[in-house]
ZABATOR-278199 format. One record per atom (N, C-alpha, C, O): residue in one letter; atom name; y, x, z. Coordinates in Angstrom, 2 decimals. Each point is the difference from the previous one (the first is absolute). Layout:
('A' 'CA' (Y X Z))
...
END
This chain:
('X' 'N' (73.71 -25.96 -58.58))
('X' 'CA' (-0.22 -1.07 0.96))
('X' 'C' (-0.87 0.53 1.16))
('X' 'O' (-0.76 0.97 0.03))
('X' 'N' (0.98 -1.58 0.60))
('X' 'CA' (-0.58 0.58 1.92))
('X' 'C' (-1.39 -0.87 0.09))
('X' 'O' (-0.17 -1.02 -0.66))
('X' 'N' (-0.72 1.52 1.51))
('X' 'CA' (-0.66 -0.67 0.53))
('X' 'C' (0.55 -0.57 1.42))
('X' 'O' (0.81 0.42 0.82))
('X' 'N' (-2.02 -2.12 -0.96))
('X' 'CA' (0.67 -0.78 0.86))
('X' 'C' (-0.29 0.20 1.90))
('X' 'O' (-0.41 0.96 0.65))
('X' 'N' (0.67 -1.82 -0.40))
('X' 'CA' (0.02 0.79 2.08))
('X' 'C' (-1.49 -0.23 0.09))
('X' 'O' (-0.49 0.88 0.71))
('X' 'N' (-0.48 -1.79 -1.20))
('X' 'CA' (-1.30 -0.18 0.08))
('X' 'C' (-0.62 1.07 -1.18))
('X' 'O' (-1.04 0.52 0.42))
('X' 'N' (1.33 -0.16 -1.45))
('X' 'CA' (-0.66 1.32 -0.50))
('X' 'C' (0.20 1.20 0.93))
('X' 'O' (-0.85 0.74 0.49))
('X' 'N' (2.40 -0.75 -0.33))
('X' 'CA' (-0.25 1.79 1.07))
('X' 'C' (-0.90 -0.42 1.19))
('X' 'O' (-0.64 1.02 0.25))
('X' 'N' (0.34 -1.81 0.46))
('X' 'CA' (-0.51 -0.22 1.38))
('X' 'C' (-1.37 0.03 -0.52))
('X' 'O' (-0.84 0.68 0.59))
('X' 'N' (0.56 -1.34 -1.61))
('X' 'CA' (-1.74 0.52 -0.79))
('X' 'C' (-0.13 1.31 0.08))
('X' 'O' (-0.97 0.49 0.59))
('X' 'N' (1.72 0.11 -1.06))
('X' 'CA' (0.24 1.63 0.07))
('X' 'C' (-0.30 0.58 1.39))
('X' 'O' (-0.97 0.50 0.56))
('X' 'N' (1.86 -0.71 -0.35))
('X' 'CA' (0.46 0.46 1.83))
('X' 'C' (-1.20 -0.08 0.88))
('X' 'O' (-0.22 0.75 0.95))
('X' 'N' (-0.61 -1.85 -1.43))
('X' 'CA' (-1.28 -0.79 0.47))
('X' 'C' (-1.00 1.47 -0.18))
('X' 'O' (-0.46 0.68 0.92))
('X' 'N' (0.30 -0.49 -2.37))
('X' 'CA' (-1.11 1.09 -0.37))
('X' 'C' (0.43 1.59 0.31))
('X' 'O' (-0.69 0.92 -0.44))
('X' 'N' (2.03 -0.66 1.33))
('X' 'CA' (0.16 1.10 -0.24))
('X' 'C' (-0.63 0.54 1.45))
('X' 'O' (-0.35 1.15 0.25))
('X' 'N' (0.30 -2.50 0.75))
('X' 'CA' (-0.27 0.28 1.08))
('X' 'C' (-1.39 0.45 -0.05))
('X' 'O' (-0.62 -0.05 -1.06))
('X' 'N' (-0.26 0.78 2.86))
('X' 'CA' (-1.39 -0.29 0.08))
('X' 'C' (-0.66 -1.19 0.79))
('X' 'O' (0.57 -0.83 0.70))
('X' 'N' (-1.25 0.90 -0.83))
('X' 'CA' (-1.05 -1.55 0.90))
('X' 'C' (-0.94 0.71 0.87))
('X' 'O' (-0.77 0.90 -0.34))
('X' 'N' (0.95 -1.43 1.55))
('X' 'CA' (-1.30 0.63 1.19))
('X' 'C' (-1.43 0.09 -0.43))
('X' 'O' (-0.68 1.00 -0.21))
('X' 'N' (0.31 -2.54 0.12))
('X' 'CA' (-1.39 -0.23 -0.12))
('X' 'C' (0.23 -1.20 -1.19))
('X' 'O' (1.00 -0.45 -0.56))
('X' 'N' (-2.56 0.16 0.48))
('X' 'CA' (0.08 -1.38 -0.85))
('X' 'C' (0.67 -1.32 0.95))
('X' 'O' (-0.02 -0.30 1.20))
('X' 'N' (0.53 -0.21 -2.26))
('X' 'CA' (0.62 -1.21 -0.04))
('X' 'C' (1.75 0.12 0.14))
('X' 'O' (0.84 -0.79 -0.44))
('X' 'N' (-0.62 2.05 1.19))
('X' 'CA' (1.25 -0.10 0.11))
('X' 'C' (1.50 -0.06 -0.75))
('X' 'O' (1.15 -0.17 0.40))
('X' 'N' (-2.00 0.50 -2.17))
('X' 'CA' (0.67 -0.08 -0.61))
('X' 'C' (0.69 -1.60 -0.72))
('X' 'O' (1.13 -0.42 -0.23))
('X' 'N' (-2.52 -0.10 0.05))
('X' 'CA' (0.11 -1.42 0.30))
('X' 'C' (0.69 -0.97 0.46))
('X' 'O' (0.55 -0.90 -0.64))
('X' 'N' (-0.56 1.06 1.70))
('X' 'CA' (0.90 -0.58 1.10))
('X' 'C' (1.29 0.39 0.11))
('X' 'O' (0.84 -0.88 0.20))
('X' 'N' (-0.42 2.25 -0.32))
('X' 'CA' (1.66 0.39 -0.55))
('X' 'C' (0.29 -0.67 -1.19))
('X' 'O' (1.13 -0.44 -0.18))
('X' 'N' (-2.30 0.27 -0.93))
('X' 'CA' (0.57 -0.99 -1.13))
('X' 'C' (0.38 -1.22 0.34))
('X' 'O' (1.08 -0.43 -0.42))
('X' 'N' (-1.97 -0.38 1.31))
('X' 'CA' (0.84 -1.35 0.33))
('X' 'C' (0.68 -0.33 0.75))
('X' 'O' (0.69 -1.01 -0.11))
('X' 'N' (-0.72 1.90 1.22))
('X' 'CA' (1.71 0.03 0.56))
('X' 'C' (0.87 0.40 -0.36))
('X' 'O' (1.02 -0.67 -0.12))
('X' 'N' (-1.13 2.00 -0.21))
('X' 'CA' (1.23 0.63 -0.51))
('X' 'C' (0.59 -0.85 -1.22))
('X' 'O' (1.21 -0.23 0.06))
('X' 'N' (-1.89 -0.24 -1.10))
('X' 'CA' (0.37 -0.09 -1.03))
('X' 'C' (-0.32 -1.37 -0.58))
('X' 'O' (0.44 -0.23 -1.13))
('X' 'N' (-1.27 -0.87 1.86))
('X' 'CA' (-0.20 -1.37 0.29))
('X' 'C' (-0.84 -0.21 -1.31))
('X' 'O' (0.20 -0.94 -0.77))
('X' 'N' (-1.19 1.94 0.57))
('X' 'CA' (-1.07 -0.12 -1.30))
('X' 'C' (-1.04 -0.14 0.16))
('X' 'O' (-0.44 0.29 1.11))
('X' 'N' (-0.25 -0.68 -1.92))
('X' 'CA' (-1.52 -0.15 0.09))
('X' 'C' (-0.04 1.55 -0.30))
('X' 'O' (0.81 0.72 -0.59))
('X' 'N' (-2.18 -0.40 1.28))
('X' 'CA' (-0.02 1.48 -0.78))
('X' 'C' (-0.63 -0.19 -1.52))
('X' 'O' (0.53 0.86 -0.70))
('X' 'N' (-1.28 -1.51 0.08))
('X' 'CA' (-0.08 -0.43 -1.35))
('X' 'C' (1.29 0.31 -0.40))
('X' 'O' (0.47 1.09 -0.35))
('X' 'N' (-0.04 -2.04 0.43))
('X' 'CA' (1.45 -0.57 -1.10))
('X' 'C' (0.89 1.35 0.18))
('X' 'O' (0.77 0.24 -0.93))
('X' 'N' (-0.80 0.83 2.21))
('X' 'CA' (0.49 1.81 0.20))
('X' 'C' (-0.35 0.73 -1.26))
('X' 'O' (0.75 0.53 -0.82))
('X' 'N' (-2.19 -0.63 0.83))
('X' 'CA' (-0.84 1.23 -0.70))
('X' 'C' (0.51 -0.64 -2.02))
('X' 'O' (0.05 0.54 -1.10))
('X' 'N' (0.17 -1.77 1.61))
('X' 'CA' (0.53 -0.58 -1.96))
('X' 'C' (1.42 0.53 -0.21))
('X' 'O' (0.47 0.40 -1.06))
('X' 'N' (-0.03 -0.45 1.90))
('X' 'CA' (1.55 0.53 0.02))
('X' 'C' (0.25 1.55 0.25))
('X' 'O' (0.98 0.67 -0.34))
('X' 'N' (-1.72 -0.41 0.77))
('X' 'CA' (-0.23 1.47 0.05))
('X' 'C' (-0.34 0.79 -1.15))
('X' 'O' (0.63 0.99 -0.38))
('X' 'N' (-1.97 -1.62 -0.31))
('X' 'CA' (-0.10 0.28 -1.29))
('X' 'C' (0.80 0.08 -1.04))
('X' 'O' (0.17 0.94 -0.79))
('X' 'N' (0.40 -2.21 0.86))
('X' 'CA' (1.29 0.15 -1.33))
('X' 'C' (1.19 0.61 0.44))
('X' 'O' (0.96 -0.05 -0.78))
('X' 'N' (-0.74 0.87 2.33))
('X' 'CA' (0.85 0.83 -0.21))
('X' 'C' (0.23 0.94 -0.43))
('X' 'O' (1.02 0.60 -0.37))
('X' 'N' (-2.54 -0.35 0.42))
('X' 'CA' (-0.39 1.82 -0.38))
('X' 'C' (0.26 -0.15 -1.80))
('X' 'O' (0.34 1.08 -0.50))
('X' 'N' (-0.42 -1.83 -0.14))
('X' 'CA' (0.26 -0.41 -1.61))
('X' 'C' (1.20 0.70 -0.02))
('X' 'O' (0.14 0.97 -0.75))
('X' 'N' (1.33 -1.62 2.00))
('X' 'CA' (1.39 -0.13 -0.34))
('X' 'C' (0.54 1.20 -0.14))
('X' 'O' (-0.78 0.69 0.66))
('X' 'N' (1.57 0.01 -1.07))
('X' 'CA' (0.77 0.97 -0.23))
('X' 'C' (0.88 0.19 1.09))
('X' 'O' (0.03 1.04 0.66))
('X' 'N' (0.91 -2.35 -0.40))
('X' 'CA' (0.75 0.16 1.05))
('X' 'C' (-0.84 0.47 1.35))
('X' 'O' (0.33 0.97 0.69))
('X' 'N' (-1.29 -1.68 -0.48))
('X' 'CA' (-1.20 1.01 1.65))
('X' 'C' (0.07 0.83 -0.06))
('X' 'O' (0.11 0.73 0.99))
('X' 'N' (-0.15 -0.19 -2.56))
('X' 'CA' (-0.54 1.47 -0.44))
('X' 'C' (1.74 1.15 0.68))
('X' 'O' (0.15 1.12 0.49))
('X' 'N' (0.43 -1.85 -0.74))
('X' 'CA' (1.59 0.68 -0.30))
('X' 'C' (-0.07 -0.15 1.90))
('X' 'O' (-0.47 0.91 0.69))
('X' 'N' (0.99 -2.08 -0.15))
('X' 'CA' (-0.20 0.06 1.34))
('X' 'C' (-1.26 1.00 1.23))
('X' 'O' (0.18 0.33 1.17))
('X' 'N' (-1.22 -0.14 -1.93))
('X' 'CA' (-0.67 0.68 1.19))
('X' 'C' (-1.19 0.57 -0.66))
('X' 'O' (-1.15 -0.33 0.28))
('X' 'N' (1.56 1.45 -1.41))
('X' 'CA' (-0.99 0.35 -0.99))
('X' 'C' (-1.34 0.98 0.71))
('X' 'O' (-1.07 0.15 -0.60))
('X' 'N' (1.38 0.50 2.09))
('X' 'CA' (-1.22 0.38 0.71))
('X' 'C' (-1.09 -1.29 0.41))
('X' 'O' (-1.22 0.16 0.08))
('X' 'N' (1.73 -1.11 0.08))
('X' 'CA' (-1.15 -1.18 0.33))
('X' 'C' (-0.47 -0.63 -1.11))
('X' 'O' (-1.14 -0.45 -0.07))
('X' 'N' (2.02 0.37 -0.90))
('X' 'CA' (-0.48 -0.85 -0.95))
('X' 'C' (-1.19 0.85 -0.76))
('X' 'O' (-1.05 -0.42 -0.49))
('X' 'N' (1.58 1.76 0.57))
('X' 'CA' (-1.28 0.51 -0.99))
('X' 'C' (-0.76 0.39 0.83))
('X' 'O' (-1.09 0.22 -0.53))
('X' 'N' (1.09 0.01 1.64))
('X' 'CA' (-1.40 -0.13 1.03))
('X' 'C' (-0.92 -1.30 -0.30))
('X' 'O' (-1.20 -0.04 -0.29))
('X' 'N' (1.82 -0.67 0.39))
('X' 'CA' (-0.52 -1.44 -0.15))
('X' 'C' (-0.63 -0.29 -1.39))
('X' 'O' (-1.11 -0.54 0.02))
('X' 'N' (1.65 0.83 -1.15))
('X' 'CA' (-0.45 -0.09 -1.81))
('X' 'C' (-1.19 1.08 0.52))
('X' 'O' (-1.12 -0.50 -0.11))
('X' 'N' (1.10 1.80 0.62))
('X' 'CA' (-1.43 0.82 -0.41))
('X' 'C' (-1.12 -0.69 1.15))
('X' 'O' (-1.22 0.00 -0.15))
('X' 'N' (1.90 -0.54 1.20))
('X' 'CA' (-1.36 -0.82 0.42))
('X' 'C' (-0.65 -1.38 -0.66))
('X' 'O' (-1.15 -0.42 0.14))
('X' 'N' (2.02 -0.03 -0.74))
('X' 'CA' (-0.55 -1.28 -0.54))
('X' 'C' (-0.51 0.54 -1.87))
('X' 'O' (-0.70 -0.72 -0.71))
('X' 'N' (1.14 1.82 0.36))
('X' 'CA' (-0.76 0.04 -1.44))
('X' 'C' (-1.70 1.34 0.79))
('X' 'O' (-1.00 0.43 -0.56))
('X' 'N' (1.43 -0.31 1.69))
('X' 'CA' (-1.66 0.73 0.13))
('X' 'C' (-0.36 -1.29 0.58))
('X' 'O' (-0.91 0.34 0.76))
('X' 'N' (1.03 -1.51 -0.62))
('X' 'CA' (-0.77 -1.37 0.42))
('X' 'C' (-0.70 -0.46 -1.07))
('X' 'O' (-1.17 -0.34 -0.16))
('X' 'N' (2.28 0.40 -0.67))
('X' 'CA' (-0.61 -1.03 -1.43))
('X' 'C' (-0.62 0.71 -0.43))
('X' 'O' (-1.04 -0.52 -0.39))
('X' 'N' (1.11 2.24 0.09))
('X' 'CA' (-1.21 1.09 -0.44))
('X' 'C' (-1.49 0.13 0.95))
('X' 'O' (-0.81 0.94 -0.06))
('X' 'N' (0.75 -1.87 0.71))
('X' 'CA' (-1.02 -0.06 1.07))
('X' 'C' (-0.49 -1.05 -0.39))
('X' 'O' (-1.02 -0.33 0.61))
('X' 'N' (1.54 -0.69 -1.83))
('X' 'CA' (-0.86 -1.40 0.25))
('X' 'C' (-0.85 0.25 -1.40))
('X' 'O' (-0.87 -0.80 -0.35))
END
């Protein structure tokens, strides 16, 4: 099974860079009509999915070693 047009664009979202602060933000709620909250929850449980993993396995595991050196930080 595929991921859906709002999982790859989550993707697509993190593969890009951001200028300064805020700008990432603000591509979340335009681009993608999200709170950035309700992004970073959906974001999270993509990095869980297998299919993210199968679709774009350079970001996704970029993304898993920054968030397990987060939680090794708390």
């Amino acid at each position: 099974m595929e991921l859906g047009p709002r999982e790859q664009s989550i993707l697509a979202l993190e593969r890009r860079g951001f200028p300064g602060p805020g700008a990432k933000e603000r591509a979340i709620r335009e681009e993608l009509g999200l709170a950035p909250v309700r992004y970073y929850q959906l974001l999270n449980a993509l990095l869980d999915d297998e299919r993210a993993l199968a679709h774009d396995p350079v970001t996704v595991n970029r993304l898993r070693r920054v968030r397990d050196a987060r939680r090794s930080e708390r």
